[in-house]
LUMPA-638450 format. One record per residue: residue in one letter; y, x, z of N, C-alpha, C in turn. Coordinates in Angstrom, 2 decimals, padded with zeros to 5 digits. Layout:
+---+---------+---------+---------+---------+---------+---------+---------+---------+---------+
! r !     nyy !     nxx !     nzz !    cayy !    caxx !    cazz !     cyy !     cxx !     czz !
+---+---------+---------+---------+---------+---------+---------+---------+---------+---------+
! A !       Y !       X !       Z !       Y !       X !       Z !       Y !       X !       Z !
...
+---+---------+---------+---------+---------+---------+---------+---------+---------+---------+
% end
This chain:
+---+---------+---------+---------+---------+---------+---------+---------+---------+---------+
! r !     nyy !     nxx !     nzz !    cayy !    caxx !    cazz !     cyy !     cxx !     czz !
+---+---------+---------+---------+---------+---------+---------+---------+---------+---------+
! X ! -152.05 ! -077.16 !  164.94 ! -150.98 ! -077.06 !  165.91 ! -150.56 ! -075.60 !  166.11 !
! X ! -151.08 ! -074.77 !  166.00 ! -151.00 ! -073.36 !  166.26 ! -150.50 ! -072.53 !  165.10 !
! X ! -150.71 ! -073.14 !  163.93 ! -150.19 ! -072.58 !  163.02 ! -148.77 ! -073.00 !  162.63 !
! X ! -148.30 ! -073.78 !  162.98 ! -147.06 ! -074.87 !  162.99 ! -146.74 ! -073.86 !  164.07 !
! X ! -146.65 ! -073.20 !  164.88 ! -146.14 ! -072.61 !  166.30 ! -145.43 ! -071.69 !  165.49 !
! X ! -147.02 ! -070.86 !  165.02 ! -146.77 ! -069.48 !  164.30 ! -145.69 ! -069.05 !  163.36 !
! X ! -145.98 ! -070.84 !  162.63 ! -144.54 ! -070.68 !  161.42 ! -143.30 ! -070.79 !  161.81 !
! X ! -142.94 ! -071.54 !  162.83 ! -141.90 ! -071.50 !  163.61 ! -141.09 ! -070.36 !  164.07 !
! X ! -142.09 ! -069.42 !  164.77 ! -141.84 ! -068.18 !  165.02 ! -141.21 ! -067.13 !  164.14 !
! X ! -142.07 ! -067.31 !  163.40 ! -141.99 ! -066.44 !  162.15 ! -140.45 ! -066.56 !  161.36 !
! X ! -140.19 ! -068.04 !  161.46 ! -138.63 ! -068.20 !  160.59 ! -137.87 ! -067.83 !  161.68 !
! X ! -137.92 ! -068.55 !  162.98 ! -136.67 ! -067.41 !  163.71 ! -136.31 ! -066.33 !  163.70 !
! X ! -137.92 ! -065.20 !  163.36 ! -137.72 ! -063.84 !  163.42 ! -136.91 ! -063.74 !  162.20 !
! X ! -137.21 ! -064.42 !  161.03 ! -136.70 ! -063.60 !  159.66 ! -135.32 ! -064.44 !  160.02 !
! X ! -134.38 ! -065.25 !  160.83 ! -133.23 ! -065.54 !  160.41 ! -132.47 ! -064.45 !  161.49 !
! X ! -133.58 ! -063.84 !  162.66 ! -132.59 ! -063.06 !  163.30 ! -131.95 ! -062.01 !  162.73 !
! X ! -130.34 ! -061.92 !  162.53 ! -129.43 ! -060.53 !  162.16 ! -128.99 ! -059.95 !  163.52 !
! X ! -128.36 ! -059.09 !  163.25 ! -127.64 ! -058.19 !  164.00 ! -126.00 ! -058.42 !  163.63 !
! X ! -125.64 ! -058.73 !  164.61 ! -124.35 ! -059.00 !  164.60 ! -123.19 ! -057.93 !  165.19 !
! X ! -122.07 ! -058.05 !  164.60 ! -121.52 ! -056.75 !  164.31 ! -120.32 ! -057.01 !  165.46 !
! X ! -119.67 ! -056.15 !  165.87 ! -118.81 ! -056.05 !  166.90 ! -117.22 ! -055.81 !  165.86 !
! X ! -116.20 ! -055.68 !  166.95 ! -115.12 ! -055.48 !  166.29 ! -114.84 ! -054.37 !  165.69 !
! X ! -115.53 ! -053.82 !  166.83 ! -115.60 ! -051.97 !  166.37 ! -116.06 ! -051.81 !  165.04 !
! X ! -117.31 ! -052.14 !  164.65 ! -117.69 ! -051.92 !  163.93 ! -117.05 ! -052.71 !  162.48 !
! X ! -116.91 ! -053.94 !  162.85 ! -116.13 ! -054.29 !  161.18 ! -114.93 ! -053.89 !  160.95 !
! X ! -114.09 ! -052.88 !  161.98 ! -112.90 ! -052.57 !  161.76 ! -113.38 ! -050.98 !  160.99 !
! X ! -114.58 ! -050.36 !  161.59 ! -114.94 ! -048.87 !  160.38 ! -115.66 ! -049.65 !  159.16 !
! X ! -115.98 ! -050.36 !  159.13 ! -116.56 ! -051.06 !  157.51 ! -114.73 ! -050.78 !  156.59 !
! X ! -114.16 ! -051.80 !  157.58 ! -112.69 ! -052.45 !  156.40 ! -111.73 ! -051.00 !  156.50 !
! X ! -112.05 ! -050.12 !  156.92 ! -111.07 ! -048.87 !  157.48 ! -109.78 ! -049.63 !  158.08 !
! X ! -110.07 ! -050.55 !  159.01 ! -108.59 ! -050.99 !  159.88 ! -109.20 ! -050.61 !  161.92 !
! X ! -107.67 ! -050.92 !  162.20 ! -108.38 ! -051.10 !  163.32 ! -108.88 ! -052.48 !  164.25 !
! X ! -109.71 ! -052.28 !  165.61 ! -110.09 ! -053.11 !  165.91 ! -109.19 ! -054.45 !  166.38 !
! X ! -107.94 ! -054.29 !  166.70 ! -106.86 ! -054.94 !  166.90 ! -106.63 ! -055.82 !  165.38 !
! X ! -106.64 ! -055.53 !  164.44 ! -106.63 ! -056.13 !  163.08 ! -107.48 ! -056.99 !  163.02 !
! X ! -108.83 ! -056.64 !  163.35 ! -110.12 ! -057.46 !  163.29 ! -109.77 ! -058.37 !  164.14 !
! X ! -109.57 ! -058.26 !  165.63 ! -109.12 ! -059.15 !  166.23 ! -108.14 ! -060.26 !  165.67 !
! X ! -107.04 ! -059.56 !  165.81 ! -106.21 ! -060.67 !  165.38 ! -106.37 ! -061.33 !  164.26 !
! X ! -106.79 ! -060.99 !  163.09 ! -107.55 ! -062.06 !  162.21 ! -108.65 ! -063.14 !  162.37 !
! X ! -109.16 ! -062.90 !  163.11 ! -110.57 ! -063.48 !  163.94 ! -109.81 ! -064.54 !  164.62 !
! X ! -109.24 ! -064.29 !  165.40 ! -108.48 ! -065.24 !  166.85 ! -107.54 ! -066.31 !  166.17 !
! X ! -106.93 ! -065.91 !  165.16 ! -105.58 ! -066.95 !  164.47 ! -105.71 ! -068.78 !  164.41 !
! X ! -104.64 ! -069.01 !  164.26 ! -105.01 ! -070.42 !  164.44 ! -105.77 ! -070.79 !  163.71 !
! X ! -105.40 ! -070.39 !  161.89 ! -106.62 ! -070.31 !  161.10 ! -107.23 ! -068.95 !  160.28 !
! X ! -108.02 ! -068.72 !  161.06 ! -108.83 ! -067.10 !  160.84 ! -108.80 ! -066.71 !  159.60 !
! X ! -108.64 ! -065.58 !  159.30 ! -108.80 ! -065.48 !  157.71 ! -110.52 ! -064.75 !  157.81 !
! X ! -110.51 ! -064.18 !  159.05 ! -111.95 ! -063.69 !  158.92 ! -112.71 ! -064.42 !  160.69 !
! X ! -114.56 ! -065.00 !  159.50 ! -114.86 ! -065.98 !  160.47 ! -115.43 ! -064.80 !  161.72 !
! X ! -115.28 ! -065.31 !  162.83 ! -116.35 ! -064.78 !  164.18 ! -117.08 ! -065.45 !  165.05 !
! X ! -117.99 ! -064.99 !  165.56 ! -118.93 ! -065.80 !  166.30 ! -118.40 ! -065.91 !  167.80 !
! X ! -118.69 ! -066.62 !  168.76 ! -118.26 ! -065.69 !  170.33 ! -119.09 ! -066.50 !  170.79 !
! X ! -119.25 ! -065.43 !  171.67 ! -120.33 ! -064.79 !  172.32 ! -119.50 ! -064.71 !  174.12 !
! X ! -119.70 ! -065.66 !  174.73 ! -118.91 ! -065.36 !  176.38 ! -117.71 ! -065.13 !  175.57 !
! X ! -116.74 ! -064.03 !  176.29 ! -115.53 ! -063.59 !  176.01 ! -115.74 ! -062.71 !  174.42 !
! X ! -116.85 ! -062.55 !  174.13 ! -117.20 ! -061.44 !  173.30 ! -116.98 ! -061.74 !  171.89 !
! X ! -116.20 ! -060.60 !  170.71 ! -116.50 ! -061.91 !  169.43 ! -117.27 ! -060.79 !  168.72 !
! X ! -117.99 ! -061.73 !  167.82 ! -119.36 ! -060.77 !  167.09 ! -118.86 ! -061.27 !  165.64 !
! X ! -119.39 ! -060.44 !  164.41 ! -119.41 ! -061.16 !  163.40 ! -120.34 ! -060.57 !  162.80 !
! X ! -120.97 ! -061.88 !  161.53 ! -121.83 ! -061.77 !  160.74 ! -121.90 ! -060.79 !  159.79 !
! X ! -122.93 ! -060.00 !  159.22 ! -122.13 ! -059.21 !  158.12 ! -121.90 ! -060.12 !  156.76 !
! X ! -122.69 ! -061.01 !  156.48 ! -122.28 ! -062.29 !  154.90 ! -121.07 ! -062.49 !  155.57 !
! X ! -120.24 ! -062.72 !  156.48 ! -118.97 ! -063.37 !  156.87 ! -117.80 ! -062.52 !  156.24 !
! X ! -118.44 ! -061.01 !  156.96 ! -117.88 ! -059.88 !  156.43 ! -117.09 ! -059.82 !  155.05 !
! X ! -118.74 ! -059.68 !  154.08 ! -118.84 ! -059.90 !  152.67 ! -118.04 ! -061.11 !  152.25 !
! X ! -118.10 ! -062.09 !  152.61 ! -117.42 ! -063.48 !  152.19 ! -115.59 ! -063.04 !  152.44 !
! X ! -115.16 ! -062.23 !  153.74 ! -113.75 ! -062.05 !  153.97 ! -113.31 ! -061.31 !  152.27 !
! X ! -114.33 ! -060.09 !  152.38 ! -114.14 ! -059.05 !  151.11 ! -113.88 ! -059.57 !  149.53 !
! X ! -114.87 ! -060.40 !  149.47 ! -114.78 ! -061.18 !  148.40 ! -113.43 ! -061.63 !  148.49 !
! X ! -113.24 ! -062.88 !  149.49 ! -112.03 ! -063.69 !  148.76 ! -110.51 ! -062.52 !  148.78 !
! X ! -110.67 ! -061.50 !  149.44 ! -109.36 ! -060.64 !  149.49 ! -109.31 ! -059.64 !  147.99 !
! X ! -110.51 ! -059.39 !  146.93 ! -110.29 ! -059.02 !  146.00 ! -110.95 ! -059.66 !  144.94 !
! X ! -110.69 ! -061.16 !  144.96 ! -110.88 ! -061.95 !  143.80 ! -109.31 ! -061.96 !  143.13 !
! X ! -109.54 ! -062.12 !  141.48 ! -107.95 ! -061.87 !  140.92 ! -107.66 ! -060.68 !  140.98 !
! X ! -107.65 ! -059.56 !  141.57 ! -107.76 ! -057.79 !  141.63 ! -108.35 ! -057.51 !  140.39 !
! X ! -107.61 ! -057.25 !  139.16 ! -108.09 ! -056.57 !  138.06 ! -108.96 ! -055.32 !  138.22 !
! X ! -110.25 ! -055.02 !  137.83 ! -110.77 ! -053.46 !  138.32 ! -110.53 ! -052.66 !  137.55 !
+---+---------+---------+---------+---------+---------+---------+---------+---------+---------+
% end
């Protein structure tokens, strides 16, 4: 029984991230936070967010996943 606790524990800790603010994914994408926003909020988002109360957070894989699909087809 105790070890079943332990393991439990243990996977919450490893799924906890740190979740990123607007601020911050708007200095990742060099836009501003108003951009982040309004992509986030749209009827259909082009970039996903979490919320949090009034607050919106995002993942950084969400991040990565926006990045991806905006330079797939982009010859390098």
């Amino acid at each position: 029984m105790q070890l079943d606790r332990e393991h439990r524990i243990s996977a919450e800790k490893a799924s906890i991230q740190r979740l990123l603010g607007p601020a911050d994914v708007a200095k990742w994408l060099g836009v501003s936070s108003g951009w982040v926003r309004d992509h986030a909020t749209r009827k259909e988002p082009r970039l996903k967010a979490v919320k949090v109360g009034k607050l919106l957070r995002f993942r950084p894989e969400d991040v990565e996943a926006f990045l991806r699909t905006c330079t797939e087809g982009i010859p390098n």
